[in-house]
VOBA-23314 format. One record per atom (N, C-alpha, C): residue in one letter; x, y, z. Coordinates in pm, whole numbers, plus 50000, padded with zeros to 5 digits. Each point is the difference from the previous one (the first is absolute). Layout:
VOBA-23314
AXYZ;...
//
This chain:
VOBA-23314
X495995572748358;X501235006550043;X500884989850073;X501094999249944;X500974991950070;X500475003750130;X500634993650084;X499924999450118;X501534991150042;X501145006950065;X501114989250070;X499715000950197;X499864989350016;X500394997850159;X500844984750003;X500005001550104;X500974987250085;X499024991850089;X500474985150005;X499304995250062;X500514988050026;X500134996250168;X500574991250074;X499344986650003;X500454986649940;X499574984050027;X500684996250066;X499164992450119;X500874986650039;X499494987349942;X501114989849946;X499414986349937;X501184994850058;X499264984649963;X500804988149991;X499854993549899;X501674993349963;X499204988849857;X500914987750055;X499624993249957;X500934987050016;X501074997149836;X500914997250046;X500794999349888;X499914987649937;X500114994849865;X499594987149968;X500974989350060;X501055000350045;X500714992650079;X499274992050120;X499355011650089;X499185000750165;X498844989649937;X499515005749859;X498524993649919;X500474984350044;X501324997249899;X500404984649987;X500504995350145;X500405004650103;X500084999050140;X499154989550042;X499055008549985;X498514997550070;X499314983549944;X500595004749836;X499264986049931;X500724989150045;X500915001550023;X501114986150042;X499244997750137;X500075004250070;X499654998150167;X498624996249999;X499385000549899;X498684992950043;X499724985749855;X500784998149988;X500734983749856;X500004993650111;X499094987150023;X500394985850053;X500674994249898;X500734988250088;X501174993049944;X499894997649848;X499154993849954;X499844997549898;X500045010749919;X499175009650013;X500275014149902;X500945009050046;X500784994850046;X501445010949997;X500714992049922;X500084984850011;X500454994449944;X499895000749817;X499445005649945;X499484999549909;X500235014349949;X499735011150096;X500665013349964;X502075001350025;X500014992050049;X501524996550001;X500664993349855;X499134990149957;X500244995149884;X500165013649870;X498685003550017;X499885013149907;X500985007849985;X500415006650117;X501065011850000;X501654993349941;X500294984250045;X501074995349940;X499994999349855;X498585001949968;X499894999749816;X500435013949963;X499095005950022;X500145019649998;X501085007349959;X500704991250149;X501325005950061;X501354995049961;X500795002949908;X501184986849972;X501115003050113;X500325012850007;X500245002550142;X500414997950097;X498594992450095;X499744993050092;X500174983349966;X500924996850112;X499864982449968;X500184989850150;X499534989649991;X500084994350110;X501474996249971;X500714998350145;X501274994450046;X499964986550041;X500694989849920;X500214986550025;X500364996150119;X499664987350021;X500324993450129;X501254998150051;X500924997949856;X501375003650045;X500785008449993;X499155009949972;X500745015650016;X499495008550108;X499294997050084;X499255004550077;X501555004750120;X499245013950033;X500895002850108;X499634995050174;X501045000650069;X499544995450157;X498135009650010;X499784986650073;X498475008450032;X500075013850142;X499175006550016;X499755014150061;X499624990250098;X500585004350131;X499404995150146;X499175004850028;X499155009749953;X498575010550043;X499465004349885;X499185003949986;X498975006549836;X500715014050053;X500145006850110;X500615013849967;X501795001049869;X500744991250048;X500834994649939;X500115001249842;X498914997949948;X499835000549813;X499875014649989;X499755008550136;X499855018149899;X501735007050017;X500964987350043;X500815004550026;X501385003749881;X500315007949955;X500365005449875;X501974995550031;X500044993549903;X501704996350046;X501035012349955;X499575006749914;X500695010049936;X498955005449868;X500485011549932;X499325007949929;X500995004349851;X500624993750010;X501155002449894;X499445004949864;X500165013849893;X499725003449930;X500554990849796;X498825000550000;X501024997649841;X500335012649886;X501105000849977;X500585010949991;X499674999949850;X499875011449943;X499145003349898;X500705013849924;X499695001449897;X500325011449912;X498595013050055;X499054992449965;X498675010149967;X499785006950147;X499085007750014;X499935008950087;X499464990450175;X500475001250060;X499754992950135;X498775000850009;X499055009150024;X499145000550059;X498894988949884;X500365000649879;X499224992849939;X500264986649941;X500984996049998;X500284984949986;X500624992250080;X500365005750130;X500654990150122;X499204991250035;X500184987550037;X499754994450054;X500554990750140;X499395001250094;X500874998750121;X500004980049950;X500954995250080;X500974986649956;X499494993750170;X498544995349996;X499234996250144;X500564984450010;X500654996350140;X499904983449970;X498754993850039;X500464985949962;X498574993049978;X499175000650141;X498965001749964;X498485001850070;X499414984850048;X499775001350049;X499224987150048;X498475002450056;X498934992949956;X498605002350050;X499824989450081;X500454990050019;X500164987950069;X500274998950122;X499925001350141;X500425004750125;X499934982050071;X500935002450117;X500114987550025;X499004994850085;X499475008650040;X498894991550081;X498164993749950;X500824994849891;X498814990049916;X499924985550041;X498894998049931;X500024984650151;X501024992449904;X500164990050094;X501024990649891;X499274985649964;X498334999749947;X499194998050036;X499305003849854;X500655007649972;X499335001849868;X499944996449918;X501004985349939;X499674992649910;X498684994849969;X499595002350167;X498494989549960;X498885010549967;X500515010849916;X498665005549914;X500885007149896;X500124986949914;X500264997449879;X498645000649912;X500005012749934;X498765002649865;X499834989849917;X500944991049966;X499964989449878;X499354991950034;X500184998550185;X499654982850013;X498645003250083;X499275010349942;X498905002350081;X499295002649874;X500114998749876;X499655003449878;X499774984549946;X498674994249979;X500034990149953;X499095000849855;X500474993349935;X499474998649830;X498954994650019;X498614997649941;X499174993550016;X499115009149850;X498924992150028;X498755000549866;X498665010650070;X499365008549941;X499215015150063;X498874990249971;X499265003350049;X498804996149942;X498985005449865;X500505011049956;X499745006749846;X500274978849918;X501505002250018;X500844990449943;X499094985949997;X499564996650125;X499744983750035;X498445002749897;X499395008050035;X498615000149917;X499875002049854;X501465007849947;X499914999449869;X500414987649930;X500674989550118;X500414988749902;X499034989549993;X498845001050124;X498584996049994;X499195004749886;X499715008049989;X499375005449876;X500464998949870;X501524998549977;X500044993949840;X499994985650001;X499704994850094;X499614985549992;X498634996949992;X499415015250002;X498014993349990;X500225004649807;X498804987949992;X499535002849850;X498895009650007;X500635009849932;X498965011449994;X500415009349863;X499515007549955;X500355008749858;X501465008350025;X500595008249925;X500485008749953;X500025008950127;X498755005749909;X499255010750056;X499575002450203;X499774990250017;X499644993450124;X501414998750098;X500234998149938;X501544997950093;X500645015350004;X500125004949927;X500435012550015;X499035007050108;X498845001750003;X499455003150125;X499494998850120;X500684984750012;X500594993950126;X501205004650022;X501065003449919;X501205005150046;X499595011150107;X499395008449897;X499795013950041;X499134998950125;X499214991250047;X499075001150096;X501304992850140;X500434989249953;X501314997350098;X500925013450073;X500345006449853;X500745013550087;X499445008750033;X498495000650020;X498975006650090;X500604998250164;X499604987049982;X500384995350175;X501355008350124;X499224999550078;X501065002350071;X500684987550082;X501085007950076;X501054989150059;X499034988950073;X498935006050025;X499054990350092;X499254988049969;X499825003749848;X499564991549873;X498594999349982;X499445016750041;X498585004050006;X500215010149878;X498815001949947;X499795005149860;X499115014650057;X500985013250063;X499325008550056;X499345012949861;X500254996649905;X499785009949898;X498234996049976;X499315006849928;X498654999149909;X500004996649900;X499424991549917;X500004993949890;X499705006649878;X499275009150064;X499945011749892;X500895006049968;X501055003350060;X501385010349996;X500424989449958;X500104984249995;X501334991549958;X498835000649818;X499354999249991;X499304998749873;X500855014649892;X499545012450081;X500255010449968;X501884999949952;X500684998750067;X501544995950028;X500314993249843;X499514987049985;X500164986349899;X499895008949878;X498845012750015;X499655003549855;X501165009449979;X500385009850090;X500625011449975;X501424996150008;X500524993450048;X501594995250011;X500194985549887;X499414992450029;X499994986749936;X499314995949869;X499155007649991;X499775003849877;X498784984949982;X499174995550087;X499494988750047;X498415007250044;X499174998749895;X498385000950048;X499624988050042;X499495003750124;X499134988950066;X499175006850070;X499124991350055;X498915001450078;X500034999750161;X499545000750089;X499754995450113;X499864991550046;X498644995549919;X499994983350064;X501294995049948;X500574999249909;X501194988449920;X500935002550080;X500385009950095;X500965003250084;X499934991150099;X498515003550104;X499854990950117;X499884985649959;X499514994349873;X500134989749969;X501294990450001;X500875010649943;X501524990950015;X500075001550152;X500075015350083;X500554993650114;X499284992350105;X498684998349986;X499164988250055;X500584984449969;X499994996949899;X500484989449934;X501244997249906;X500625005150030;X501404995849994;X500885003750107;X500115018150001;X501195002150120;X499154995350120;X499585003450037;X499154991650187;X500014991749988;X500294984249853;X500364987350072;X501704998749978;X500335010550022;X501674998149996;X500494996050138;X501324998949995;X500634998750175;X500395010750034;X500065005050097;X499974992150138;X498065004550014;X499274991050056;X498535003750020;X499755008650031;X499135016549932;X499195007350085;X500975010049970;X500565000749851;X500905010349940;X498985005749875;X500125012349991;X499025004049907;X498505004350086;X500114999450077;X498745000750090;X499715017350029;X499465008350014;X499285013049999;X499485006050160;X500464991350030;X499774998650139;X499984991850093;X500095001950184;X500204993050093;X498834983949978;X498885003949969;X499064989650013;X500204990849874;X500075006949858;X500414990149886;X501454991250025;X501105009850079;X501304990150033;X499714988450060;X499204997650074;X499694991950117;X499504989449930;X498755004849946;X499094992749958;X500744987349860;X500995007249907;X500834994649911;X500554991050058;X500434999250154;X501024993850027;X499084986050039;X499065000350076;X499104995150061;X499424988249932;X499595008149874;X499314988749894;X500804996449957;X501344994249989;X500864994349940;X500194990050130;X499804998750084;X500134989450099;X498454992949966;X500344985849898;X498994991849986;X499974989850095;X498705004450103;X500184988050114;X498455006050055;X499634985450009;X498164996350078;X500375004950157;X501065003550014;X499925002150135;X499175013750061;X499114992050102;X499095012550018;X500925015850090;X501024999150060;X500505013349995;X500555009949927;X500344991049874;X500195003249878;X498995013149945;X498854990349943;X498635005249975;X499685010950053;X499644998350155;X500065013250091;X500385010749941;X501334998350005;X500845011149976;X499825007049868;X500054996249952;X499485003749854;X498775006649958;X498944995550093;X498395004850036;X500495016350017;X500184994450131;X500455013950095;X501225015449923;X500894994549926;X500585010249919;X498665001349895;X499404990249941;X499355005549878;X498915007250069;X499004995550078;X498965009250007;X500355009550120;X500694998750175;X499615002050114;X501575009550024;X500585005549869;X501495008750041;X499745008450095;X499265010049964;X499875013550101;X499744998650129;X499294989650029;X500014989850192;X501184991049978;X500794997249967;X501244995450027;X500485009650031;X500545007649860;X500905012950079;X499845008750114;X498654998850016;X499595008250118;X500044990850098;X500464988450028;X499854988450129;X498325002150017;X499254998549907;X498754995550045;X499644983750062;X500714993750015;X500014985850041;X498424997750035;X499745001050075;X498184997050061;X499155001549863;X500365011049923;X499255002149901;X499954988149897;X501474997049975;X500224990949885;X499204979650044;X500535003650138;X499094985950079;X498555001349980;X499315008850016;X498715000949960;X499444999549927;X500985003749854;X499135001049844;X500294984749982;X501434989950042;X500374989049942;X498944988650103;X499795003250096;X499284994050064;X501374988450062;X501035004850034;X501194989650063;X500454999850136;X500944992450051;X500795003750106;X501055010750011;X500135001350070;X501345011350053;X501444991849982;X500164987249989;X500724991549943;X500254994449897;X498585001849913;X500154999549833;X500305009649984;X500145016250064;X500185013749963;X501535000450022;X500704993850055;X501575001350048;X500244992949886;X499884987749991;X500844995049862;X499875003949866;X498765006149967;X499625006049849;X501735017250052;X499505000950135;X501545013949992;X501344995250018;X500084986550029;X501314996550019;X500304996749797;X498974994449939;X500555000649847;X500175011949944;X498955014550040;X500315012849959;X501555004650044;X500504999650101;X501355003850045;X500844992249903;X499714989649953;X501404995149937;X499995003749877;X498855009449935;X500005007849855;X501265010750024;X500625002249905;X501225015050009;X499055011549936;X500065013650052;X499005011349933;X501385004549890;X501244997850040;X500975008149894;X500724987749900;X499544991349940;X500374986749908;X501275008349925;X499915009149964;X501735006149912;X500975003350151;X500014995850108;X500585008550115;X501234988749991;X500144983949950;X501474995150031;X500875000749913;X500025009249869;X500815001749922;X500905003750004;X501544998049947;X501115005049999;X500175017150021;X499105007549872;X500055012450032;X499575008550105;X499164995750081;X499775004250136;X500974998550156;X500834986849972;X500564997150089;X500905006250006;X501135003549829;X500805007050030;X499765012549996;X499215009450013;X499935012650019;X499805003750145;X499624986750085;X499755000650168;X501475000950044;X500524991949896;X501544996750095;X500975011149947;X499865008949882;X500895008849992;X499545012550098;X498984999850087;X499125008950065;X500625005650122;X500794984350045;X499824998950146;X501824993250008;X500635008549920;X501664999750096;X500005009050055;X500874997650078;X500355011850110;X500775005549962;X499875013250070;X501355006549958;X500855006750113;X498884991250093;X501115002350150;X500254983250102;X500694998650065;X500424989450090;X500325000350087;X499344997050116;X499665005350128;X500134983650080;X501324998150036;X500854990950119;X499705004750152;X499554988450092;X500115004750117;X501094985150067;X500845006150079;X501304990150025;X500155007750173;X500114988950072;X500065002650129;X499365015350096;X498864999249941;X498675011750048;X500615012049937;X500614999749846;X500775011349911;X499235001849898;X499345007149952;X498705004149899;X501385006749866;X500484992849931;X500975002249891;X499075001749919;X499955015049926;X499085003749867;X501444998749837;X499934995749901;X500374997749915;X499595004349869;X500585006749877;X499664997049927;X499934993449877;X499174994149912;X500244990649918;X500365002549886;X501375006949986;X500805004149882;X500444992549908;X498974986749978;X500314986249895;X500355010949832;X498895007450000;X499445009349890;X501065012449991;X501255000350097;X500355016649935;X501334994550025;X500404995449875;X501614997550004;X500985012950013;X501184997850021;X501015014350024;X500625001649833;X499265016050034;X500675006849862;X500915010250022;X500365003149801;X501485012250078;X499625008149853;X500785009649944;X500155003349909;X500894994249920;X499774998149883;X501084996649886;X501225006549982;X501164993650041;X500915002349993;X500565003349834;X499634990849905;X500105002549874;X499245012349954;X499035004050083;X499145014349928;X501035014650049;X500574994650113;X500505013550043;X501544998049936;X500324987349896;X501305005249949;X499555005449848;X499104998549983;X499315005349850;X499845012350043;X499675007650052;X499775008050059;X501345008549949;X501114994050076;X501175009150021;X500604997049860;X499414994749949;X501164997449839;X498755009349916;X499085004750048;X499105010049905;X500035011550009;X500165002150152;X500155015850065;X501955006349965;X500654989349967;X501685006149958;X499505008049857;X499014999749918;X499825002049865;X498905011450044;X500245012350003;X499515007950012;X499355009649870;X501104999349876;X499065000949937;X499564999049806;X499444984750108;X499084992849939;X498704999150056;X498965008849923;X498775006150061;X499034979450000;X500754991549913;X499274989350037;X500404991850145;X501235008050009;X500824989350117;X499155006650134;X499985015049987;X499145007950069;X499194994350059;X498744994449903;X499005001450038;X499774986550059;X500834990549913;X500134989250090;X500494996850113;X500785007550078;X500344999850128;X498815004850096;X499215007649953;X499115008750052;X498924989350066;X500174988949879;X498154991349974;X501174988450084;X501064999350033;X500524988850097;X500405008450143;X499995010050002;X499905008050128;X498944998150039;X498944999149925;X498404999950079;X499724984950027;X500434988549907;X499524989250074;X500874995350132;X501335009550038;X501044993650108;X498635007050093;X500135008749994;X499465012850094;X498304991650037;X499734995249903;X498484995550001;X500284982550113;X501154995349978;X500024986350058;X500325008450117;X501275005350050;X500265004750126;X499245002750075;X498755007349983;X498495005850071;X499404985250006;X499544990749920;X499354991950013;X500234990250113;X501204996149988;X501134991450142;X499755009350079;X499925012850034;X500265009250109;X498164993050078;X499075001649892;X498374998549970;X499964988850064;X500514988649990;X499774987150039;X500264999050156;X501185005350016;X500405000650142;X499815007850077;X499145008349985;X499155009650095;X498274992049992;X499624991649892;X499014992550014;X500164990650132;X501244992649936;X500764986450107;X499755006350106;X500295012450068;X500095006450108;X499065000750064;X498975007949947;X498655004050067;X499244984950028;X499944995049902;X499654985850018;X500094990050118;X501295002550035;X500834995150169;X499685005250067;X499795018550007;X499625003750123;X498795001150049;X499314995349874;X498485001250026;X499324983450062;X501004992649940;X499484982550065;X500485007750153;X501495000850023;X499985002950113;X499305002450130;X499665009849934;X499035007550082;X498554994550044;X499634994149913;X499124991750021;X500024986550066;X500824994149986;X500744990250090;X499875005150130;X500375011950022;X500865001950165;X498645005750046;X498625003649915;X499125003850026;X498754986050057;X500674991649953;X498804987550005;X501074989050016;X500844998550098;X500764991350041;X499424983950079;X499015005650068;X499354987350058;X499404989949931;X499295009049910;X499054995049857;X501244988349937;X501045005349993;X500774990849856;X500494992850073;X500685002550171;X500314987450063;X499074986050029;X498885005250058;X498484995050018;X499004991749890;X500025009549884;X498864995349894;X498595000850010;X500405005850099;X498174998550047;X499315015349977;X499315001949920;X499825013749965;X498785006150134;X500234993250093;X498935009350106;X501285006450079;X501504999149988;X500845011150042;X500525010549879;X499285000749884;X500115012549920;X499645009250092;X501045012949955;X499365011150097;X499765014149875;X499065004150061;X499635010949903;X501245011549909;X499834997349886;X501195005549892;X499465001449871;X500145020250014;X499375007349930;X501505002449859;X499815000449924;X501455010449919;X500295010150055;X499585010050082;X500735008650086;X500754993850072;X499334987250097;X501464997250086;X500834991749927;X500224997149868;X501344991249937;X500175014249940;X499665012549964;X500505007449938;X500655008950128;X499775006650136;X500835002350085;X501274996450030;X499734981749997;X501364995350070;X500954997249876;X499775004949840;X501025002049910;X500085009749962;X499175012850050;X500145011649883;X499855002549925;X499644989449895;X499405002449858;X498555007650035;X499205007649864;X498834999349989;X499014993749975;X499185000450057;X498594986850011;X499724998549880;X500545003649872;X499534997249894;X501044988449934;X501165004250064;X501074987349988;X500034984550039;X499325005050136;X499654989450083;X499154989449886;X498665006550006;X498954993849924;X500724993749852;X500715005649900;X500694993349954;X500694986649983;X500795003150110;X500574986650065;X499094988050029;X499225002050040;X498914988950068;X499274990449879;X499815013249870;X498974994949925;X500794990149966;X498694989149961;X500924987349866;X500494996550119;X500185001050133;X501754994450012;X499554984950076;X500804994950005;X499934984450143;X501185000150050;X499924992350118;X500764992250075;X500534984950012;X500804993749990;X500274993150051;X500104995350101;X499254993650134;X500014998750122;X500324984350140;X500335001350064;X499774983550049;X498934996250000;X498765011249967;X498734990950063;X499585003349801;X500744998449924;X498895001249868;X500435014149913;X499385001449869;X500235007349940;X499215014050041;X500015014550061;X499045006750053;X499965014549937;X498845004249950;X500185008749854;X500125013550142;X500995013449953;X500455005550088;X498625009450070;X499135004649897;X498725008050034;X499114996950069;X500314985350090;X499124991650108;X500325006450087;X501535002250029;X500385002450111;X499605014950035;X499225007549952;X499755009949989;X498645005450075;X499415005650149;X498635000150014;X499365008150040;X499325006750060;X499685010550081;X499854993850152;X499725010950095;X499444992150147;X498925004650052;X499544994750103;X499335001750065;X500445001050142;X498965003650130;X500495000950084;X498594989050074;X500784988950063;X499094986750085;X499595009350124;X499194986550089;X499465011350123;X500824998250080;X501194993850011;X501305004950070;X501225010249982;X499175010749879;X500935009950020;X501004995349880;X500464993249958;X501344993449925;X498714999149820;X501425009349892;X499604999049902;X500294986349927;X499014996049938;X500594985549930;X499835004249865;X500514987249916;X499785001449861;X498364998949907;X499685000849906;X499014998349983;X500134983549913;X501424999349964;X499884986249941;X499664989050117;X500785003450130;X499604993250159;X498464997250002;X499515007449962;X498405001050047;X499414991549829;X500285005349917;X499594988849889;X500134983550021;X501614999050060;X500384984950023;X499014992350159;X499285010950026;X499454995950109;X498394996949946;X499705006549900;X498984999749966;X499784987949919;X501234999449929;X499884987749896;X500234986550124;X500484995650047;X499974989650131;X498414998150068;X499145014350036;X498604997750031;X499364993849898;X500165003749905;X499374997249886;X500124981549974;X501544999249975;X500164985049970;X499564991850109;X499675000650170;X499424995450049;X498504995150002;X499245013549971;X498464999450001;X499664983949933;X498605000050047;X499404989549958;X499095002149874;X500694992249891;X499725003249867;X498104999149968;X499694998150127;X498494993449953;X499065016150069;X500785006950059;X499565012850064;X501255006450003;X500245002949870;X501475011449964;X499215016550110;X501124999850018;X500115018850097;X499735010149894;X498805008150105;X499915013449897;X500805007749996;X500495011349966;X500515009450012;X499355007850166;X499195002950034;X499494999450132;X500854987550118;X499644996149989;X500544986150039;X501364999050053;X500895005749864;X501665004450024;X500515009450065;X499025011449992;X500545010650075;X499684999450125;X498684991250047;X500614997450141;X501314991450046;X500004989449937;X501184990350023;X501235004450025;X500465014349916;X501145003649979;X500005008850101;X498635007950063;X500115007250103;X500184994950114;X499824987850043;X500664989950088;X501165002649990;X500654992549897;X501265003349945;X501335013350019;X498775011850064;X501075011150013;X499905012649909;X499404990949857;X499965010049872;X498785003050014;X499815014950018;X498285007749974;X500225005249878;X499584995349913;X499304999249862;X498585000749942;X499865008649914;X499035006449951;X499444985949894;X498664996849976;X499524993849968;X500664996049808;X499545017049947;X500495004049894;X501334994149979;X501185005850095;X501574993449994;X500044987549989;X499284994050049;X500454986449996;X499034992749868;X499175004749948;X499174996249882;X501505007749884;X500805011750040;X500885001949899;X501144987550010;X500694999550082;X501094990850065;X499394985749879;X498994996150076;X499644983249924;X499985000749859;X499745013449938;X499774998749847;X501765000649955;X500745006850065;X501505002649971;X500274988349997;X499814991050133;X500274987049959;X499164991049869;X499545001249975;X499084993649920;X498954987450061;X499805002050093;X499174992850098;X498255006949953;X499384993150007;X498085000749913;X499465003850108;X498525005949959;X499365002950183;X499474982750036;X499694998550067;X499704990050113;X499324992849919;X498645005549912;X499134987149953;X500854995449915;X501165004249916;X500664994949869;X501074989550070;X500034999550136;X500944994850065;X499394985750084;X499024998249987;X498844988450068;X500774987349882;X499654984850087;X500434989549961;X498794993850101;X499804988449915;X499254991550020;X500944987550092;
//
């Protein structure tokens, strides 16, 4: 039996506009840069404004929402559906960008160079080897990772050769090539399966009677697991040596690299497109100037040529093609207008959120010294702008700084507190930077336990839980105590 009633929702949706809002505000430089590119393709529309057409710049970022007039283009077809309001040019560009920003130029931080896929494949068509053989050295090369360790199973690369490559082989014939051919390629201790084979590759390629040499080589081949573990006493006992033949067999282990693919071109530049800023943060006569680095968001406007097409389509009323074409150039004016509107409410939040953070950790950026960070949650940068903490967090991600004391990724500045036994909450990064200082002091020959620290620090003021501070050292990446012993 059918049935009518009524029934009351409350919802929310976000409109896809608020959607693309959101995505902009959390794009570091580089990927806005790049979604900026996009939309100028998209969009014919939308276009950047030349350097010499550029209008006087806005003395404030409030300034660009400022509308000079609204003038209609006057039209045959029905107002409500083909007007388009006649907006002047927009600007996303606000003047308080550093002037400073030439020097993070994308091009000249982009350097050409050879991957290491590349350097090993031109090694390998220089070995005499078959056809056949070489092709599954290719394939075992683009196994590797950036590190130039071979983390896959030989079985799956066997399995792979047959089903894609159309290449039966065996197992052994696999490890055979990369035993003897790729592992004597360059750079030493590429192709290796692991920490102890990297080493060891590198090791035996240093031909020399020298007995620390030897050592060393002993000691990775048979005595790893008491190395890694700083068994030192142990390894003196099986070799029957000094504690001074034991330092120099580790002073030749330290000069092995564990990551042999780590100086390649393709690694370097993916560090450096990582780490622009996209803020610039001046301090000038005890003045904490926050900036942003608007190298990436040139000033756009709408197409002036779209909105006279426009009016030479909409006089022809009816012509159901002229129609419809005004319709599909009403939506891309209408689509650029929102987007410029999009950018500069990004630009916006962006400022008020460095801001805020600035005026929140003022000592810190005058200072540099991160033991005057003071505890800063996203509630308090989301209080002192009003946005929601979900905005906040946005902002932060991906993001950096530019600073006097260094480049400083913004989510450092970020910590919880504690309260010392004087009553006064500190940061928890305060108490990390205090921890890491005990630490670099100790005497490497009787590294501090975790016991050990939490008294020290309770000297110190900080009463800390044993546990906390075993969490704290791992955040840092600091080892427990025996991994931390030196001979």
């Amino acid at each position: 039996m059918l049935k009518q009633h009524l029934q009351l929702k409350l919802g929310q949706k976000l409109a896809p506009q608020q959607i693309q809002l959101m995505k902009l505000i959390q794009l570091h430089t580089l990927e806005f840069e790049e979604e900026l590119e996009r939309e100028l393709e998209e969009n014919p529309a939308l276009e950047i404004v030349k350097e010499d057409s550029k209008e006087d710049d806005f003395s404030s970022l409030e300034d660009a929402y400022q509308d000079e007039g609204t003038d209609s283009i006057q039209t045959d077809f029905d107002v409500n559906e083909y007007i388009y309001d006649d907006e002047p040019s927009y600007k996303t560009a606000s003047s308080n960008y550093s002037p400073d920003d030439e020097e993070f130029d994308n091009e000249s931080l982009l350097t050409e160079g050879q991957s290491l896929y590349d350097y090993l494949l031109e090694q390998i068509h220089l070995v005499n080897i078959s056809e056949e053989d070489e092709k599954i050295a290719e394939y075992v090369i683009g196994n590797l990772d950036t590190d130039g360790y071979l983390r896959r199973e030989i079985k799956a690369i066997v399995d792979d050769l047959a089903f894609s490559q159309g290449i039966y082989t065996t197992r052994e014939k696999v490890e055979d090539i990369l035993e003897n051919y790729i592992q004597k390629l360059d750079p030493p201790g590429v192709g290796a399966r692991g920490l102890q084979e990297c080493l060891l590759l590198q090791i035996e390629k240093k031909v020399s009677s020298d007995k620390a040499v030897s050592l060393a080589a002993n000691i990775l081949r048979h005595q790893f697991d008491a190395l890694t573990n700083k068994h030192y006493n142990k390894i003196i006992q099986k070799y029957d040596i000094e504690e001074d033949d034991l330092k120099d067999a580790l002073e030749e282990i330290s000069k092995l690299s564990p990551k042999v693919g780590g100086n390649f071109d393709t690694q370097t530049i993916t560090i450096n497109q990582e780490i622009i800023p996209d803020f610039v943060i001046q301090v000038k006569d005890g003045v904490v100037i926050p900036m942003l680095n608007s190298k990436n968001a040139p000033t756009l406007r709408v197409s002036e040529e779209y909105k006279d097409i426009l009016t030479t389509y909409s006089h022809d009323k009816n012509s159901s093609e002229h129609k419809q074409a005004a319709l599909f150039i009403k939506q891309k004016l209408d689509a650029a207008k929102w987007y410029i509107d999009a950018i500069n409410q990004r630009q916006n939040t962006l400022l008020q959120t460095i801001t805020a953070i600035v005026k929140f950790q003022k000592d810190y950026f005058i200072t540099g010294d991160e033991k005057s960070l003071k505890p800063m949650i996203l509630k308090d940068v989301a209080d002192i702008t009003g946005f929601d903490i979900s905005t906040i967090s946005r902002v932060v991600k991906s993001k950096y700084a530019d600073t006097p004391n260094g480049i400083v990724y913004l989510k450092d500045l970020f910590s919880d507190s504690l309260t010392n036994d004087d009553g006064e909450e500190v940061s928890t990064k305060e108490i990390k930077t205090h921890l890491q200082e005990v630490i670099g002091k100790e005497n490497k020959r009787k590294p501090l336990t975790d016991d050990a620290l939490v008294v020290i620090l309770k000297e110190q003021g900080y009463n800390i839980a044993r546990r906390t501070i075993a969490k704290y050292r791992e955040q840092l990446n600091i080892p427990v105590a025996r991994l931390r012993k030196e001979l």
